[in-house]
VEXGUDO-216728 format. One record per residue (C-alpha): residue number from 1; residue in one letter; x, z, y. Coordinates in steps of 0.05 Angstrom, whole numbers. Example, Ala and Ser with C-alpha at 12.3 -4.5 7.8 and 13.67 -1.06 7.14 Angstrom:
BEGIN
torvo,lumlum,X,Z,Y
1,a,246,156,-90
2,s,273,143,-21
REM end
This chain:
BEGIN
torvo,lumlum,X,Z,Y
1,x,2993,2205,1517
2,x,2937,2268,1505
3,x,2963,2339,1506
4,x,2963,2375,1433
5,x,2995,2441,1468
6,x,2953,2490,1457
7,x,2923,2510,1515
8,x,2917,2439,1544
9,x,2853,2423,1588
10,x,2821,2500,1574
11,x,2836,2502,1660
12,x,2799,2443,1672
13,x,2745,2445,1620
14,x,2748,2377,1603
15,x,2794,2333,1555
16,x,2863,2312,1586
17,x,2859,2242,1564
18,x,2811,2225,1626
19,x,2851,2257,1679
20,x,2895,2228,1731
21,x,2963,2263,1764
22,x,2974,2240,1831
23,x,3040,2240,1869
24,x,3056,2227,1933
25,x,3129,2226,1948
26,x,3164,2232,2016
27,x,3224,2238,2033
28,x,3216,2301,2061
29,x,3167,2335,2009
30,x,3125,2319,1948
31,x,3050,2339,1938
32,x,3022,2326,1860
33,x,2950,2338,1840
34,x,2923,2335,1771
35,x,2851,2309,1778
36,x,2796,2315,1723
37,x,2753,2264,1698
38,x,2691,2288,1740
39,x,2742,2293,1800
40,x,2754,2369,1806
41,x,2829,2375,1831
42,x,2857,2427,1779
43,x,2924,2437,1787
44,x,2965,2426,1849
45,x,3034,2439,1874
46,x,3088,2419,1922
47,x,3167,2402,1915
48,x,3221,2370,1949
49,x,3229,2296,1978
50,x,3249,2245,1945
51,x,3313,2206,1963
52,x,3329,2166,1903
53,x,3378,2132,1950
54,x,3417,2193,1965
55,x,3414,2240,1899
56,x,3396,2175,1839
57,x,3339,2166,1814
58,x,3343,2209,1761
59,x,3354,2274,1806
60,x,3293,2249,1842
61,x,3255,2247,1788
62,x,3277,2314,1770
63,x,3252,2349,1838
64,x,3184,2299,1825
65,x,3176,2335,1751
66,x,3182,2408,1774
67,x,3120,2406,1815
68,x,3087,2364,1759
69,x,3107,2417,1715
70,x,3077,2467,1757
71,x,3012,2434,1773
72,x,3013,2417,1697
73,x,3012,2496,1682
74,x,2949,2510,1735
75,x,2910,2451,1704
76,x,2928,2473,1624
77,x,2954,2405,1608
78,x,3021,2374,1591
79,x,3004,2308,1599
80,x,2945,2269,1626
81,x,2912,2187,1615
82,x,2947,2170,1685
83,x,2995,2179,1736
84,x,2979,2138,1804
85,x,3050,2150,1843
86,x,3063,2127,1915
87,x,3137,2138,1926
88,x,3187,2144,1996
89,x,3238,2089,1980
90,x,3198,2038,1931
91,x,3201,1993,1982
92,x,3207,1923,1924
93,x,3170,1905,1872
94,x,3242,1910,1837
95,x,3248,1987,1863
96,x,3170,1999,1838
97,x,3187,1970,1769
98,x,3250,2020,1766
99,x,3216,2082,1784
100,x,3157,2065,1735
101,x,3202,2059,1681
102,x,3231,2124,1704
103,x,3169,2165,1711
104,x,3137,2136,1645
105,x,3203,2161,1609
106,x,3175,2231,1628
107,x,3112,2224,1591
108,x,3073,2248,1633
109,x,3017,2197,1626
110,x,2999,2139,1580
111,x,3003,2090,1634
112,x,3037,2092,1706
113,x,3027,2060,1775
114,x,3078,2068,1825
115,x,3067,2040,1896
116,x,3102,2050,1966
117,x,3083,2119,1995
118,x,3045,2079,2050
119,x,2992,2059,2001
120,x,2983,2121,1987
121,x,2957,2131,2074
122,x,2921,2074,2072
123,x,2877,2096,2017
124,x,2865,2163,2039
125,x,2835,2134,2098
126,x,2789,2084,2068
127,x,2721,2086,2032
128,x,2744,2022,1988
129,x,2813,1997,1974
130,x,2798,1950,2039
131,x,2846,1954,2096
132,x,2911,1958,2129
133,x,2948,2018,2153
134,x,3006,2022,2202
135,x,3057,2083,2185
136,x,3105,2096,2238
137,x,3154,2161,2215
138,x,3227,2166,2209
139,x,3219,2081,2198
140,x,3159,2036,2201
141,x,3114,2006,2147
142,x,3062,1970,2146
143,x,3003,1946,2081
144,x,2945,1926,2071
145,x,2884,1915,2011
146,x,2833,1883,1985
147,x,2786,1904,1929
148,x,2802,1838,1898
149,x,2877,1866,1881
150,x,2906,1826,1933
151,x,2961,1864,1978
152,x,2998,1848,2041
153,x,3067,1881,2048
154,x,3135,1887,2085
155,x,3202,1894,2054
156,x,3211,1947,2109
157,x,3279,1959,2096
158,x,3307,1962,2173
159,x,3335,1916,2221
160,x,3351,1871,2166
161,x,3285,1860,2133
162,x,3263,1855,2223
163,x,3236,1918,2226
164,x,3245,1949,2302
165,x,3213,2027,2314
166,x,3205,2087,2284
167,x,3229,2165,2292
168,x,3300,2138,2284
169,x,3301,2076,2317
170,x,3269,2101,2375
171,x,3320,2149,2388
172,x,3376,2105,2382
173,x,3349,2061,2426
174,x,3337,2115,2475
175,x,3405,2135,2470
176,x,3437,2061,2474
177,x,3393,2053,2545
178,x,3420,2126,2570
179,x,3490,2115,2545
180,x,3496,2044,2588
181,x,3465,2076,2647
182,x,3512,2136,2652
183,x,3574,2093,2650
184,x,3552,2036,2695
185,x,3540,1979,2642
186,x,3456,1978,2648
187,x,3406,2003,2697
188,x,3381,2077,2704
189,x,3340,2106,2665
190,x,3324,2184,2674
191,x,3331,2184,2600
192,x,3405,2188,2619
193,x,3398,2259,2635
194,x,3338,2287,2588
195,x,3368,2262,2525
196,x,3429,2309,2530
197,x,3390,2370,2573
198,x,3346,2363,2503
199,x,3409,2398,2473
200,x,3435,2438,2533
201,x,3487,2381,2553
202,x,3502,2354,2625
203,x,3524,2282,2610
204,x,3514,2228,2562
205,x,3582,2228,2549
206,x,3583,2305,2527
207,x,3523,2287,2481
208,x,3558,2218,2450
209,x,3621,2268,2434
210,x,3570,2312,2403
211,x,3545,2263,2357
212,x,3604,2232,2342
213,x,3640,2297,2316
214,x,3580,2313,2284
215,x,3578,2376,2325
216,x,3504,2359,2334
217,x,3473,2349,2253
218,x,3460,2276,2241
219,x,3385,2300,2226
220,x,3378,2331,2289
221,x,3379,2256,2323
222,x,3299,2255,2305
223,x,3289,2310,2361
224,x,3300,2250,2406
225,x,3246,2217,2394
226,x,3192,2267,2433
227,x,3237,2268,2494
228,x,3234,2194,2497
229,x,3159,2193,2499
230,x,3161,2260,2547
231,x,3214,2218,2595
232,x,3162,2163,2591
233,x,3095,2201,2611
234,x,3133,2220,2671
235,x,3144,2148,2694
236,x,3214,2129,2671
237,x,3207,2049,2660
238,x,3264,2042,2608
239,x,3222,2095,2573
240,x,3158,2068,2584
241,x,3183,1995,2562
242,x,3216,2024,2495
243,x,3135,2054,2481
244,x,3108,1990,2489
245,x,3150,1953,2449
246,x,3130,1999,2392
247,x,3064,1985,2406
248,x,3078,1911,2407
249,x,3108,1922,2329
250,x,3049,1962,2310
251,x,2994,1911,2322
252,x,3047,1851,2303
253,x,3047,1879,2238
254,x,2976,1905,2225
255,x,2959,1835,2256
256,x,3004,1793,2200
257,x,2971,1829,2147
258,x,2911,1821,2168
259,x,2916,1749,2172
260,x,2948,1749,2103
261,x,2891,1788,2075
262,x,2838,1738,2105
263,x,2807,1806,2147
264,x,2817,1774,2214
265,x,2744,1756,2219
266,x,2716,1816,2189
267,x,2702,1882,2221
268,x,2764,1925,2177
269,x,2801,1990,2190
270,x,2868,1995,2221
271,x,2893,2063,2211
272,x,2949,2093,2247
273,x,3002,2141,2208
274,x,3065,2186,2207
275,x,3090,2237,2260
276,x,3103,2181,2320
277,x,3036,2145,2315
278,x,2988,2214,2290
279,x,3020,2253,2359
280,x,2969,2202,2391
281,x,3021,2192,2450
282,x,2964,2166,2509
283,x,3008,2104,2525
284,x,3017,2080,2456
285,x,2955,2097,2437
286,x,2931,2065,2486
287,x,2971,2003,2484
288,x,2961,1993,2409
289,x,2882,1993,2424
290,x,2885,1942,2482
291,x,2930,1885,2438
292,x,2889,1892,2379
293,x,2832,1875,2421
294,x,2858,1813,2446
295,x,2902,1788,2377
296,x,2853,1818,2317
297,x,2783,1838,2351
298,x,2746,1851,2284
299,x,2800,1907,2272
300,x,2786,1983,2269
301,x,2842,2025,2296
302,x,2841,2098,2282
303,x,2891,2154,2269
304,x,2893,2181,2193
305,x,2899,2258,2182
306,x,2875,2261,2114
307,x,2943,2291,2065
308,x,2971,2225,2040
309,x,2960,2255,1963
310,x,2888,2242,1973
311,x,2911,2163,1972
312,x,2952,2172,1912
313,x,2888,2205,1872
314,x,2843,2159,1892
315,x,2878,2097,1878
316,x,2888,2132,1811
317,x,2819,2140,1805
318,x,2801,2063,1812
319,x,2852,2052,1766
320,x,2812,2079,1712
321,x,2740,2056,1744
322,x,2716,2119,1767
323,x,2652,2122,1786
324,x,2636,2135,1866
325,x,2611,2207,1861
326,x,2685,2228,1833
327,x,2720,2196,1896
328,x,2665,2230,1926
329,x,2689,2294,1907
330,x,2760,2300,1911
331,x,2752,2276,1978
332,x,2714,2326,2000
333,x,2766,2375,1961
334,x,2817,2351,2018
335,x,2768,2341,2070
336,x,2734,2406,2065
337,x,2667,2362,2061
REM end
């Protein structure tokens, strides 16, 4: 759908029908970016997360549309040729189709492409939609690409899709170790005593109570995670053993996809995401570097900074066949090149 408002695509300069809005979703914030046909980023803005489990999809959407309403003002547009969406929480191609439907009901863009938010890293890392990225945040998540179209993918849906790691299952973890080593059932562990100090308790016990009366937010559980890693650096070998098996997920993943992908024997990028794996702990690090090695030696590994956003606009920009020198240029719009 083009604009007719009347001051559509006077911000920009150029006609809304060749631009692309880009959203990229978490569930912690939203970043949108309305990108021009010669790949000037002209409107911008940032909202909420998006938790289409917890609020609907429709309330979602809502928090979604008032920073595309906002970045649609900057730019001078009310609609544009494209939106390329990577969303928190699309985790099946069931869930995509839902929230495509959803977004195109908005009208903001003749067509719509929704992925998983972890397409969206991947790409920002990449020169060419070739490679496989690793995102380890509150869960884990792992895809991968090929120019061809082809995709490699996880259900990551927890423990019962096999997923093992992440911000939150670290923690718990952490906690299950500490909680059988303060009342006898498993071995020690210093985490025994740093997990509750984190929160100015003396005993596991005084920190399960905590939890379990919600005295101590739900959310806060999270916090747990950099202790772990802290308790490990210092020697702990519970904590040092929980590190490696994330490391041993990481490359099991980015190794599967590979394989699916056919990128075993080529030299391809790895890249590394979300809070746990972009702190670039030394032993995971570390670890992650020494098993790719050995299982995919062709592989890449390196740690992705660029604002996951970036990802979303560029895959809308193949979408449409851009040509190189308008990737060229939003990326250096978020890479200050």
């Amino acid at each position: 759908m083009t604009s007719s408002g009347p001051g559509a695509g006077t911000a920009a300069g150029s006609d809304p029908a060749g631009m692309v809005l880009a959203i990229d979703a978490g569930n912690s914030k939203t970043d949108v970016a309305v990108v021009s046909v010669d790949g000037r980023v002209v409107g911008a803005a940032r909202g909420g997360g998006f938790r289409p489990p917890v609020v609907g999809v429709a309330t979602a959407v809502d928090t979604v549309g008032e920073a595309v309403a906002r970045a649609f003002a900057e730019a001078g547009v009310d609609s544009v040729a494209h939106v390329s969406a990577c969303l928190a929480n699309a985790d099946l191609p069931v869930e995509e189709e839902q929230l495509a439907a959803a977004l195109h009901a908005r009208a903001w863009g003749t067509s719509v492409e929704v992925r998983n938010d972890t397409f969206a890293i991947l790409r920002a890392g990449i020169a060419e939609p070739r490679g496989v990225a690793v995102v380890c945040g509150a869960g884990i998540n792992c895809v991968g690409m090929r120019p061809d179209g082809r995709t490699a993918r996880f259900p990551a849906l927890g423990r019962i899709s096999g997923d093992w790691g992440g911000g939150w299952g670290l923690a718990e973890e952490a906690l299950w170790y500490a909680a059988r080593a303060e009342d006898g059932r498993g071995g020690p562990t210093a985490l025994a005593h740093t997990l509750p100090a984190h929160f100015g308790l003396s005993s596991m016990y005084a920190l399960i109570e905590a939890l379990h009366l919600e005295h101590i937010e739900h959310d806060r559980r999270h916090e747990l995670t950099p202790v772990l890693f802290a308790t490990a650096a210092e020697g702990d070998e519970v904590a040092r053993a929980l590190v490696d098996r994330l490391a041993d997920e990481v490359v099991a993943m980015a190794t599967v996809a590979l394989t699916r992908l056919d990128l075993l024997t080529e030299e391809t990028p790895v890249l590394l995401g979300g809070g746990v794996l972009a702190a670039r702990h030394p032993q995971l690090d570390d670890r992650i570097r020494e098993l790719l090695s050995a299982q995919a030696p062709k592989a890449v590994p390196q740690v992705i900074s660029s604002r996951p956003v970036l990802g979303a606009a560029l895959l809308g920009l193949d979408h449409v066949h851009a040509p190189t020198e308008v990737h060229t240029r939003v990326r250096a719009f978020y890479e200050g090149g």
